[in-house]
N, CA, C, O and CB atoms as a CASP TS submission, in Angstrom:
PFRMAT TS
TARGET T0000
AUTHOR 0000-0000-0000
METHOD Language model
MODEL 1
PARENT N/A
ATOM      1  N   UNK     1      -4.924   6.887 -23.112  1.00  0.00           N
ATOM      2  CA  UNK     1      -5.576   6.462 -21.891  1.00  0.00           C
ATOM      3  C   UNK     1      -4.820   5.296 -21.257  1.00  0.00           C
ATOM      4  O   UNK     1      -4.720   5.233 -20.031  1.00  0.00           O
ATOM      5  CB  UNK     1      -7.027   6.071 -22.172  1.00  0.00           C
ATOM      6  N   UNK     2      -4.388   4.548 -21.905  1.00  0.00           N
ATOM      7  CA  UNK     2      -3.729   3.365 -21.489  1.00  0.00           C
ATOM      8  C   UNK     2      -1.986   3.511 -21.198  1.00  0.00           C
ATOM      9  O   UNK     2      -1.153   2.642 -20.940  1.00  0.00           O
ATOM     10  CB  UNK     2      -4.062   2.303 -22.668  1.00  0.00           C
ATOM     11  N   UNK     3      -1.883   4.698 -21.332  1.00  0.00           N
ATOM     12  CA  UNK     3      -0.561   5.323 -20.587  1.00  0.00           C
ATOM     13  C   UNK     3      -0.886   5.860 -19.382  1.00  0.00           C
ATOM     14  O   UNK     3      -0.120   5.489 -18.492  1.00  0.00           O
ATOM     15  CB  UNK     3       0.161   6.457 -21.348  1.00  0.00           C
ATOM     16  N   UNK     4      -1.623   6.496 -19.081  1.00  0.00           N
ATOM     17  CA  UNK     4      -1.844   7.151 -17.698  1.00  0.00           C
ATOM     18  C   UNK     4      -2.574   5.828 -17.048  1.00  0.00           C
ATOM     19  O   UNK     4      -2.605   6.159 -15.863  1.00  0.00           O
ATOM     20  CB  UNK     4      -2.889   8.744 -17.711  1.00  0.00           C
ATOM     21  N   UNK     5      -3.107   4.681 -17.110  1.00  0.00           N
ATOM     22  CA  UNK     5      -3.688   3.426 -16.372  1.00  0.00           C
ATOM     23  C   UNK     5      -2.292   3.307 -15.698  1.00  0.00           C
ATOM     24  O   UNK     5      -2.101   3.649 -14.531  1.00  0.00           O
ATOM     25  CB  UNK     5      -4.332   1.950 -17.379  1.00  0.00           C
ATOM     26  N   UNK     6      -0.976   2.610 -16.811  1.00  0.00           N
ATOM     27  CA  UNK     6       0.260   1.885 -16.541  1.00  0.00           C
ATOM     28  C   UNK     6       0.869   3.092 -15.783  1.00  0.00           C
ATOM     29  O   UNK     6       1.162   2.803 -14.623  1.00  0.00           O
ATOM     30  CB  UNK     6       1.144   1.271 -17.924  1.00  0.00           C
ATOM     31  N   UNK     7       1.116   4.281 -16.115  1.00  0.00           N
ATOM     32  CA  UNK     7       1.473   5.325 -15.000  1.00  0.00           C
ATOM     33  C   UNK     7       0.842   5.229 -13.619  1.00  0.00           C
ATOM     34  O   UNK     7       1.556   4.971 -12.649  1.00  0.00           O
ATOM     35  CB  UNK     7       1.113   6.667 -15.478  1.00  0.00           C
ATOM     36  N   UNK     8      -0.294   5.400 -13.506  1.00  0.00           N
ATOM     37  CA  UNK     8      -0.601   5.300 -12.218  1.00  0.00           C
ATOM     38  C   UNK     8      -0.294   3.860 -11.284  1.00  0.00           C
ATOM     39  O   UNK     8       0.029   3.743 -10.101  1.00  0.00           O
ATOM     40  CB  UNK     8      -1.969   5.624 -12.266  1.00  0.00           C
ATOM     41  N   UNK     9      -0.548   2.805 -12.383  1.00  0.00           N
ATOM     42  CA  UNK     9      -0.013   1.266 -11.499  1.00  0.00           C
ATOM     43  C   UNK     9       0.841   1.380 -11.275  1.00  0.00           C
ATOM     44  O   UNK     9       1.157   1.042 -10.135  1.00  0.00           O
ATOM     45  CB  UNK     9       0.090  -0.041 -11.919  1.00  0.00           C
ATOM     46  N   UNK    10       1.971   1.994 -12.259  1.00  0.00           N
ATOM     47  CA  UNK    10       3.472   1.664 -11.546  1.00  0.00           C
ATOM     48  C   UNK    10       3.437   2.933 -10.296  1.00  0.00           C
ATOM     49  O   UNK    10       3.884   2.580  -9.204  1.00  0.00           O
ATOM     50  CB  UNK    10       5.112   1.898 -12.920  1.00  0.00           C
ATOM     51  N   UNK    11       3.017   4.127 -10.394  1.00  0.00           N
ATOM     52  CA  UNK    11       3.565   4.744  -8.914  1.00  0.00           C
ATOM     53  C   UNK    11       3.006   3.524  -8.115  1.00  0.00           C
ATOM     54  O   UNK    11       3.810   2.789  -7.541  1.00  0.00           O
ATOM     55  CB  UNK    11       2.840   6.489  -8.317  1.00  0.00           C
ATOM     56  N   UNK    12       1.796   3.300  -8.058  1.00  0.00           N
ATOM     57  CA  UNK    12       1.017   2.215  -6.872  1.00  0.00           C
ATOM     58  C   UNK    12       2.059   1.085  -6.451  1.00  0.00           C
ATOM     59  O   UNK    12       1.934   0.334  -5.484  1.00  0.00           O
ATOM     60  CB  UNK    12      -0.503   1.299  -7.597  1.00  0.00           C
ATOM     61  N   UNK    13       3.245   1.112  -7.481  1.00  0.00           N
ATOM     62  CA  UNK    13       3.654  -0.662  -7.198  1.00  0.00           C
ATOM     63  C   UNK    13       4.912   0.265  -6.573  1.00  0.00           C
ATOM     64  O   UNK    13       5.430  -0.179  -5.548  1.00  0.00           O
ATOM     65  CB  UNK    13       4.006  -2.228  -8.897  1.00  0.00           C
ATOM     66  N   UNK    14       5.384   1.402  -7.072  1.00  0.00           N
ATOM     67  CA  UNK    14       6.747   1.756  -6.287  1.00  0.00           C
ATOM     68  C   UNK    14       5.952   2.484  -5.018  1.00  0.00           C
ATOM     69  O   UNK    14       6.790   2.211  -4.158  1.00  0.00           O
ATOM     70  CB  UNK    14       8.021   2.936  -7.270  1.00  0.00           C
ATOM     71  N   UNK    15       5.280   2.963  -4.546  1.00  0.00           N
ATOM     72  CA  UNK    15       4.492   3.619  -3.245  1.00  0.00           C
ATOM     73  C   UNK    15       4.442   2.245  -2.668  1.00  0.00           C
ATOM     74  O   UNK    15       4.518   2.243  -1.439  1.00  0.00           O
ATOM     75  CB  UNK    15       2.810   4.507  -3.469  1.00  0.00           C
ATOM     76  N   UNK    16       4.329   1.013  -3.265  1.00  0.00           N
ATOM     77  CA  UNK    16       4.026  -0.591  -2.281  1.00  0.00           C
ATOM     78  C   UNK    16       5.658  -0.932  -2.011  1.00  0.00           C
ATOM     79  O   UNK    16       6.177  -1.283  -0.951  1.00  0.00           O
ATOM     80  CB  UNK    16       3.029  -2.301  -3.453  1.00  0.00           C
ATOM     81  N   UNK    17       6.201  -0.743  -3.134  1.00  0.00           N
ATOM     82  CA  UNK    17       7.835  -1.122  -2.839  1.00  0.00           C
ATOM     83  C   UNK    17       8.569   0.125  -1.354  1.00  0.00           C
ATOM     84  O   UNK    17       9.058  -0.362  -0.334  1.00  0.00           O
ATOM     85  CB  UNK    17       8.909  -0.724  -4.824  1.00  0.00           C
ATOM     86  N   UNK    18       8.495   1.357  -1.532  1.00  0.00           N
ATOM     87  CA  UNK    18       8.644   2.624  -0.232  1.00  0.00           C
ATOM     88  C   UNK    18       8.047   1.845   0.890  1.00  0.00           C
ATOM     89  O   UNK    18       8.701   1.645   1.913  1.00  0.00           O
ATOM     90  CB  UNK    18       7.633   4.316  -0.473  1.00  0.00           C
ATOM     91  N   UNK    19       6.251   1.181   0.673  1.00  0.00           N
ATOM     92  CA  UNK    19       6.024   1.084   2.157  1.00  0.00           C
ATOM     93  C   UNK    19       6.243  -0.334   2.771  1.00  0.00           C
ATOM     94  O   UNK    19       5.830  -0.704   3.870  1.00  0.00           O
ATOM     95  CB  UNK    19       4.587   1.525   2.468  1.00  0.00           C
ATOM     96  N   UNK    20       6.828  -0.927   2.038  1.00  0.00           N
ATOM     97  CA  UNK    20       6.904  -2.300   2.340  1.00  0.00           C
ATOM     98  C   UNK    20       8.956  -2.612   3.237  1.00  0.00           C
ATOM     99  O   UNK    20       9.399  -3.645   3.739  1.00  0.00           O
ATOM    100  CB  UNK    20       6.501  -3.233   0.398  1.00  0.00           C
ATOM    101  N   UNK    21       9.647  -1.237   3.067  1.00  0.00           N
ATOM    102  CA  UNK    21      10.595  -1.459   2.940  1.00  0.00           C
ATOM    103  C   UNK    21      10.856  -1.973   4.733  1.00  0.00           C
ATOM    104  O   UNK    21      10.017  -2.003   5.633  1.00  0.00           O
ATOM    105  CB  UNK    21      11.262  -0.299   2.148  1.00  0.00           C
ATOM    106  N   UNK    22      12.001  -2.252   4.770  1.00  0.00           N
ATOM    107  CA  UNK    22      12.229  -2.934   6.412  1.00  0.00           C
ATOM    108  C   UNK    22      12.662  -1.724   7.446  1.00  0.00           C
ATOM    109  O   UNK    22      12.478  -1.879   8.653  1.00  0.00           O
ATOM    110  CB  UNK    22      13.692  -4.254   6.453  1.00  0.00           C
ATOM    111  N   UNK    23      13.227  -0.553   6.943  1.00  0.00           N
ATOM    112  CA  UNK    23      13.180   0.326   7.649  1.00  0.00           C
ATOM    113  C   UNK    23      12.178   1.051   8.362  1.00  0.00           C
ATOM    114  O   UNK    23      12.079   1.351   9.552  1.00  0.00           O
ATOM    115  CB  UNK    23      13.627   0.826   7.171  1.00  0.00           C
ATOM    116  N   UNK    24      11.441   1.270   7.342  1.00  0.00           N
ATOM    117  CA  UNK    24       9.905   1.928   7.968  1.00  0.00           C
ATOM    118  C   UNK    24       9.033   1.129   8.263  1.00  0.00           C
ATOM    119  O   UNK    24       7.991   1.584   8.735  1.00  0.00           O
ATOM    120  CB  UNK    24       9.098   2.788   7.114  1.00  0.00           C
ATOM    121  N   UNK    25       9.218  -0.697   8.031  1.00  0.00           N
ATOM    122  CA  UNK    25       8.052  -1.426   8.739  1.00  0.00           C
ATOM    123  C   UNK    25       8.731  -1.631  10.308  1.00  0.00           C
ATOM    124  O   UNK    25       7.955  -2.069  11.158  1.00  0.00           O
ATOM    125  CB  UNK    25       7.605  -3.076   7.865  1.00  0.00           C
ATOM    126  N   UNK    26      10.256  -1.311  10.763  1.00  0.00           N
ATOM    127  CA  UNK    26      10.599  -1.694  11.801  1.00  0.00           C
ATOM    128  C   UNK    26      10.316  -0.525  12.698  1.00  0.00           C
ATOM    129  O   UNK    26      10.552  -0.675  13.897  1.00  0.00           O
ATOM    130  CB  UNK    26      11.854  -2.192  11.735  1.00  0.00           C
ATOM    131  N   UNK    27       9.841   0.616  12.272  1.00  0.00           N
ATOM    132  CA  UNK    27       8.943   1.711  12.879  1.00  0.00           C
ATOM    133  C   UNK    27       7.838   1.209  13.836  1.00  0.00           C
ATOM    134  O   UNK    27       7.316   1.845  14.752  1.00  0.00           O
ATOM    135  CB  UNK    27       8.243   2.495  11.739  1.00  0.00           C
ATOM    136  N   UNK    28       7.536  -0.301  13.368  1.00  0.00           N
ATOM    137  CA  UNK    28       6.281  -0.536  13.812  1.00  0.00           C
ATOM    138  C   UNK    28       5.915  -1.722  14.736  1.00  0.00           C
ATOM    139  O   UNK    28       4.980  -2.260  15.328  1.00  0.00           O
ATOM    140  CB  UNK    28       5.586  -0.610  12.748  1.00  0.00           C
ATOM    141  N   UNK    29       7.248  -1.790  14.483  1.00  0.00           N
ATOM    142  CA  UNK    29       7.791  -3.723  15.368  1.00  0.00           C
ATOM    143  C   UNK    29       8.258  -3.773  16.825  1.00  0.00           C
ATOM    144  O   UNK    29       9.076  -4.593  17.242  1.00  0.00           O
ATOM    145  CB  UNK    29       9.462  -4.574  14.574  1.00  0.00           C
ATOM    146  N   UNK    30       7.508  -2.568  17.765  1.00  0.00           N
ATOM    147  CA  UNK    30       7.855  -1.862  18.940  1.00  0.00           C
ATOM    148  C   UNK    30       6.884  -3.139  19.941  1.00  0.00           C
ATOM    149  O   UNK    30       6.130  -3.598  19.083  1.00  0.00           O
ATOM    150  CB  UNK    30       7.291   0.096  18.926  1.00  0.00           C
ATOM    151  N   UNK    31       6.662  -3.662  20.879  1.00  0.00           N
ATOM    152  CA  UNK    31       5.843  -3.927  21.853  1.00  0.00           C
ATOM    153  C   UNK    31       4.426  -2.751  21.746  1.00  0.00           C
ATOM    154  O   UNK    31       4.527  -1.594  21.339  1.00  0.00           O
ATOM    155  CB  UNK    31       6.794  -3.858  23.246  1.00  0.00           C
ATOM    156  N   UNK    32       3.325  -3.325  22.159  1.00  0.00           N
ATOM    157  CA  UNK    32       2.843  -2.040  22.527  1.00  0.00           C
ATOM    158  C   UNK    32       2.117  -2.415  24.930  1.00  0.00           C
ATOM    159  O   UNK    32       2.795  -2.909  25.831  1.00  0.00           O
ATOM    160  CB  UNK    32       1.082  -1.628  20.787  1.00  0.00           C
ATOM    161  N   UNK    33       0.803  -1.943  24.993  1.00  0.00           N
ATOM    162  CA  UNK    33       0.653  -1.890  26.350  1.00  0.00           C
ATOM    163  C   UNK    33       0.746  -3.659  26.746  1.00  0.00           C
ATOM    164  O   UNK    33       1.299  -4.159  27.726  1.00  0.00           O
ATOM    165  CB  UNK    33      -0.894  -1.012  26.755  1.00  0.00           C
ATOM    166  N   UNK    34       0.167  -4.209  25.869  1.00  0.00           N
ATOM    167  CA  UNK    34      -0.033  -5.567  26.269  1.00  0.00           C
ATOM    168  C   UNK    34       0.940  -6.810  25.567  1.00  0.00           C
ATOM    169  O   UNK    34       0.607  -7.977  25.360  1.00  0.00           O
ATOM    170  CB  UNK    34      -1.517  -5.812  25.962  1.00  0.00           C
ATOM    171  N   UNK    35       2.086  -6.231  25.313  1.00  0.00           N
ATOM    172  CA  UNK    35       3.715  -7.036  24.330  1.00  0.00           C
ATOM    173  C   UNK    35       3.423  -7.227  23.226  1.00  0.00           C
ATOM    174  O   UNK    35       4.121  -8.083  22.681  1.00  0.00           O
ATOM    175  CB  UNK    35       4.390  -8.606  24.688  1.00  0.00           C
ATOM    176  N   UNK    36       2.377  -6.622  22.400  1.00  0.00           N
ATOM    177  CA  UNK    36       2.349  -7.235  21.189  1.00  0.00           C
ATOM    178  C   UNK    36       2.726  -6.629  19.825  1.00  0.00           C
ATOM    179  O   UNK    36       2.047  -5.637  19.556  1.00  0.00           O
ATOM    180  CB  UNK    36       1.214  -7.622  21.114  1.00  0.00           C
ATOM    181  N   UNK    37       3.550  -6.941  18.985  1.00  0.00           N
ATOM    182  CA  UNK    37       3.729  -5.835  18.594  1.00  0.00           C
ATOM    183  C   UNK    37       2.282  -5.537  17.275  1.00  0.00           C
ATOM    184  O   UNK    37       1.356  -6.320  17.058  1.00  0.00           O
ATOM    185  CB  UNK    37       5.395  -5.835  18.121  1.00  0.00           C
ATOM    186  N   UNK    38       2.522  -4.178  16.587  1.00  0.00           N
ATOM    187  CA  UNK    38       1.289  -3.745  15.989  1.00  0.00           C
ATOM    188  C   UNK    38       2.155  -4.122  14.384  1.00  0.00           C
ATOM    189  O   UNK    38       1.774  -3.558  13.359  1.00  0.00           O
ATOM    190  CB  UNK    38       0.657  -1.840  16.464  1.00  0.00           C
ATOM    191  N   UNK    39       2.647  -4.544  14.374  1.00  0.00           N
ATOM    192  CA  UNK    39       3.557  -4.796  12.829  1.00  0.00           C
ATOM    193  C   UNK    39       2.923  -5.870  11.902  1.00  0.00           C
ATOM    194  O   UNK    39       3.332  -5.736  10.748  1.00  0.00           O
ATOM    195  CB  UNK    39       5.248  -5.422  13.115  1.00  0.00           C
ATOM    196  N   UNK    40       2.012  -6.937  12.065  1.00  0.00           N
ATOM    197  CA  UNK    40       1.345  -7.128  11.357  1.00  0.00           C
ATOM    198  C   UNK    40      -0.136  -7.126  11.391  1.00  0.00           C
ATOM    199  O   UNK    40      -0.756  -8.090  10.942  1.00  0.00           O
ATOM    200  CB  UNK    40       1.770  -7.862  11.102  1.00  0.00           C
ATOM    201  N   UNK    41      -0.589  -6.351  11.773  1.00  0.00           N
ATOM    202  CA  UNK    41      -2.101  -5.174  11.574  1.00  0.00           C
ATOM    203  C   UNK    41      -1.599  -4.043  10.807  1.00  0.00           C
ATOM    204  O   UNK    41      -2.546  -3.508  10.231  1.00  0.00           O
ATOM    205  CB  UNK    41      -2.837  -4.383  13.215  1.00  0.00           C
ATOM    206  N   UNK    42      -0.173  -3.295  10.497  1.00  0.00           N
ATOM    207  CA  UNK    42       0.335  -2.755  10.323  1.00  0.00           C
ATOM    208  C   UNK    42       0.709  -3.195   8.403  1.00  0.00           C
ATOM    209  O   UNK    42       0.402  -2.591   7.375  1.00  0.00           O
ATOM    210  CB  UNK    42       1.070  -2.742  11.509  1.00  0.00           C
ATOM    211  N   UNK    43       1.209  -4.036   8.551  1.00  0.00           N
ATOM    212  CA  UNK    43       1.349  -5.104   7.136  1.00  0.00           C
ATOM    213  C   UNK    43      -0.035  -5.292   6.370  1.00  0.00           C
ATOM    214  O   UNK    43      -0.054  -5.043   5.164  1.00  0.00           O
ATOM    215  CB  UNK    43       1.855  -6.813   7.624  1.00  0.00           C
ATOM    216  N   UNK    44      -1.395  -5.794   7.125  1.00  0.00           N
ATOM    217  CA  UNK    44      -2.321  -6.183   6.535  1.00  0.00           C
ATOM    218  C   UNK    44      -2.992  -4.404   6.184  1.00  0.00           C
ATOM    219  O   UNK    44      -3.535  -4.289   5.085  1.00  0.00           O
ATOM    220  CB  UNK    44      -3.175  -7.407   7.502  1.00  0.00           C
ATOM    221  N   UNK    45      -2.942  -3.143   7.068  1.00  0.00           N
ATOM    222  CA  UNK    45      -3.491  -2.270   7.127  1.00  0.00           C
ATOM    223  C   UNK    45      -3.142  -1.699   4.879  1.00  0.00           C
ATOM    224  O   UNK    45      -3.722  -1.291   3.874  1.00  0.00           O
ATOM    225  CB  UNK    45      -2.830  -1.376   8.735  1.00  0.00           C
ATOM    226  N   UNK    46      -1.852  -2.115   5.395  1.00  0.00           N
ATOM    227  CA  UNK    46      -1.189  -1.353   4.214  1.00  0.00           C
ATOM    228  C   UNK    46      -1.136  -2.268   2.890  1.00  0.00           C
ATOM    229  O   UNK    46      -1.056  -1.774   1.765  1.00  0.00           O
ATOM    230  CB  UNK    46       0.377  -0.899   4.637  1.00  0.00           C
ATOM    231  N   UNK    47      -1.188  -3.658   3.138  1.00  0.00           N
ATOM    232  CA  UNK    47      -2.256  -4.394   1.966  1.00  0.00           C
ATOM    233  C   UNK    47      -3.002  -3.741   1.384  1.00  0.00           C
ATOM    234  O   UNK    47      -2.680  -3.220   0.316  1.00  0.00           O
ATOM    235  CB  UNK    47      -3.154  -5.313   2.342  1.00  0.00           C
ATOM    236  N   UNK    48      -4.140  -3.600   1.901  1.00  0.00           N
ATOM    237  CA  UNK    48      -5.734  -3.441   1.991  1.00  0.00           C
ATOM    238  C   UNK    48      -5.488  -2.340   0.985  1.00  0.00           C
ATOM    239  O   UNK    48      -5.706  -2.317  -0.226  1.00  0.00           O
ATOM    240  CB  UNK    48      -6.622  -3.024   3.630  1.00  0.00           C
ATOM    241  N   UNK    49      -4.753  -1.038   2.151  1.00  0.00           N
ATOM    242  CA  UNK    49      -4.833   0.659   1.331  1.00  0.00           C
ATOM    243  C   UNK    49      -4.368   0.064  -0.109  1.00  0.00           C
ATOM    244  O   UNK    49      -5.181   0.472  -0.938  1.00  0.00           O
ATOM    245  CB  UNK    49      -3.422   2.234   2.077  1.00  0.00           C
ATOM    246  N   UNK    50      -3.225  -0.865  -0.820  1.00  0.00           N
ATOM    247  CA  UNK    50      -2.703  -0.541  -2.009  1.00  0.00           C
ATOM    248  C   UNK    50      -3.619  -1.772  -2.891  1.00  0.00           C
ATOM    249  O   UNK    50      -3.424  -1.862  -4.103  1.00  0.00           O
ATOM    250  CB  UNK    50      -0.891  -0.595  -2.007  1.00  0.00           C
ATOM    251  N   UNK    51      -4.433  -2.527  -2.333  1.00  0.00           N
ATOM    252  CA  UNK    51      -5.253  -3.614  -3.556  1.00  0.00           C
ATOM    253  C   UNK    51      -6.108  -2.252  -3.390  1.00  0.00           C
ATOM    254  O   UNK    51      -5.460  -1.447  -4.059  1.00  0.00           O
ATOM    255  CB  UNK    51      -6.122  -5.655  -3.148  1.00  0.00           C
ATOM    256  N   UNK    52      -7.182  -1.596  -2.870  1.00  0.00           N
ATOM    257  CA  UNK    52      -7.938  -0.240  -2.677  1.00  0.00           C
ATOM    258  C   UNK    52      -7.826   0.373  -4.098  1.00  0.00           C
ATOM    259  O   UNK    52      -8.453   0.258  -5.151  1.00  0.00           O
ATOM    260  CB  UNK    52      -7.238   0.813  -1.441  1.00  0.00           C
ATOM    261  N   UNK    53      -6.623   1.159  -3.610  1.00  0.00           N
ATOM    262  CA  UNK    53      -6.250   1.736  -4.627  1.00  0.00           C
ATOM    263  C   UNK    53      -5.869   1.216  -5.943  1.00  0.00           C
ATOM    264  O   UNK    53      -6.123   1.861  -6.960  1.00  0.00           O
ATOM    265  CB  UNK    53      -5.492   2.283  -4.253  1.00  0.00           C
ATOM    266  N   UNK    54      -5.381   0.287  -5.970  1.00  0.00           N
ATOM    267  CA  UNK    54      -5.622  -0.401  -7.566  1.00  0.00           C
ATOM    268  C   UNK    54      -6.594  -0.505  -8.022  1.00  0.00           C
ATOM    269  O   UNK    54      -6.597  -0.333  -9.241  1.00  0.00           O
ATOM    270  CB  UNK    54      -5.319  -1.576  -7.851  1.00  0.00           C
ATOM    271  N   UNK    55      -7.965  -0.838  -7.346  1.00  0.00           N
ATOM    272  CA  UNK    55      -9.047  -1.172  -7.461  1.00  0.00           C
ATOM    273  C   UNK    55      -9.435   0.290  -8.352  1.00  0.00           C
ATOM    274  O   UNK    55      -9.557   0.427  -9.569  1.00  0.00           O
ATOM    275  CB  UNK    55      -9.723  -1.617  -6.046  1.00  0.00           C
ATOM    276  N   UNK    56      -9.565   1.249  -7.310  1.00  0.00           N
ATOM    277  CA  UNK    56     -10.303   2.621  -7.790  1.00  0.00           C
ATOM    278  C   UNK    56      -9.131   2.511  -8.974  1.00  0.00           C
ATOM    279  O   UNK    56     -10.078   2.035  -9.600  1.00  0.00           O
ATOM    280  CB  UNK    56     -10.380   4.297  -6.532  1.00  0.00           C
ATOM    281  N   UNK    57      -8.303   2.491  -9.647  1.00  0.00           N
ATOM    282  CA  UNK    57      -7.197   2.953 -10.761  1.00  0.00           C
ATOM    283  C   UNK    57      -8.134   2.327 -11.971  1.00  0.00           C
ATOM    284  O   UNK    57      -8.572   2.898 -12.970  1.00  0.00           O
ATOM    285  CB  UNK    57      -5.330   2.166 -10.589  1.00  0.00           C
ATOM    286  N   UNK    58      -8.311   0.782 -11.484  1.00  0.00           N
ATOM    287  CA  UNK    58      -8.956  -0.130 -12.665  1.00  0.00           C
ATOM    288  C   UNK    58     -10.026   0.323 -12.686  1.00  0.00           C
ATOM    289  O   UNK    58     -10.299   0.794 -13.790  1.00  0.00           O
ATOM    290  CB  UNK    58      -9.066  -1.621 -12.587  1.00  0.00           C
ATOM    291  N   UNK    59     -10.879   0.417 -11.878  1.00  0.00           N
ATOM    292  CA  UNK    59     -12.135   0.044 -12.047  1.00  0.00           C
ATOM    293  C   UNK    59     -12.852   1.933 -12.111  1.00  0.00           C
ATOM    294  O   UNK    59     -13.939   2.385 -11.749  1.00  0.00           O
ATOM    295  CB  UNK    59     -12.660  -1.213 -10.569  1.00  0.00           C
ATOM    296  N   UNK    60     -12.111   2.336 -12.494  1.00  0.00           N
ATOM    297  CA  UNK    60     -11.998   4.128 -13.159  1.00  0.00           C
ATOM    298  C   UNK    60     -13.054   4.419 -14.294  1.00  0.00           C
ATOM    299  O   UNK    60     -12.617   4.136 -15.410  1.00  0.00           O
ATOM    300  CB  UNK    60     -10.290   4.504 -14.045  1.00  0.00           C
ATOM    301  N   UNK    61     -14.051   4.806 -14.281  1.00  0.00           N
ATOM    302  CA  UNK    61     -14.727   4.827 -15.882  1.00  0.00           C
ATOM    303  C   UNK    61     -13.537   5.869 -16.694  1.00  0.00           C
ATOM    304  O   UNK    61     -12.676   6.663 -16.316  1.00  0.00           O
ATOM    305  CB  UNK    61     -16.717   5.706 -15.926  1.00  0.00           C
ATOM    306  N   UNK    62     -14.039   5.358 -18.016  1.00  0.00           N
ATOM    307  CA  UNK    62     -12.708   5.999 -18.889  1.00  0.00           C
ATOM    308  C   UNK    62     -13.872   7.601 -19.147  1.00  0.00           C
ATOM    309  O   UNK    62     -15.099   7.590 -19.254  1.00  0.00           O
ATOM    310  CB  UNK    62     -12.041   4.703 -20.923  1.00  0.00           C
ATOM    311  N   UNK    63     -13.211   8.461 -19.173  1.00  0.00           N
ATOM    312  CA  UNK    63     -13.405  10.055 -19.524  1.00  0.00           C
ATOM    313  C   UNK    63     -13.597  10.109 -20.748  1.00  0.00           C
ATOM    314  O   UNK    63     -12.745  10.880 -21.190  1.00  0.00           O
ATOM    315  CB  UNK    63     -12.286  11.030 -19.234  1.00  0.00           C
ATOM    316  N   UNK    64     -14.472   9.589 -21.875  1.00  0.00           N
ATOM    317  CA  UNK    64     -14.338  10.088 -23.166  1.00  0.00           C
ATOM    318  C   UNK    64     -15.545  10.785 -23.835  1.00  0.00           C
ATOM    319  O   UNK    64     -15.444  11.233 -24.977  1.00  0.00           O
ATOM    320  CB  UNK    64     -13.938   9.034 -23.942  1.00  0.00           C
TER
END
């Protein structure tokens, strides 16, 4: 059981390392109607989703 916990954290921490990278956050660093850009609502959005998901990983009842 405590192999598939550390399995699933680490995809969670490399899926945070993919979305955190500068290529795909500069996807997001555009102006939008009113100059602003959406890149950190964008940053905090994608916080949120990966503490989330750690959360549901930990806080998992164990199957036994």
């Amino acid at each position: 059981m405590k192999q598939a916990l550390t399995s699933r954290l680490v995809a969670v921490s490399i899926l945070a390392l993919v979305l955190f990278t500068p290529p795909l956050l500069l996807l997001f660093d555009r102006p939008t109607a009113w100059g602003f850009s959406t890149l950190p609502l964008v940053i905090y959005l994608l916080w949120a989703l990966l503490i989330l998901l750690a959360a549901l990983i930990l806080e998992r009842p164990d199957a036994d």
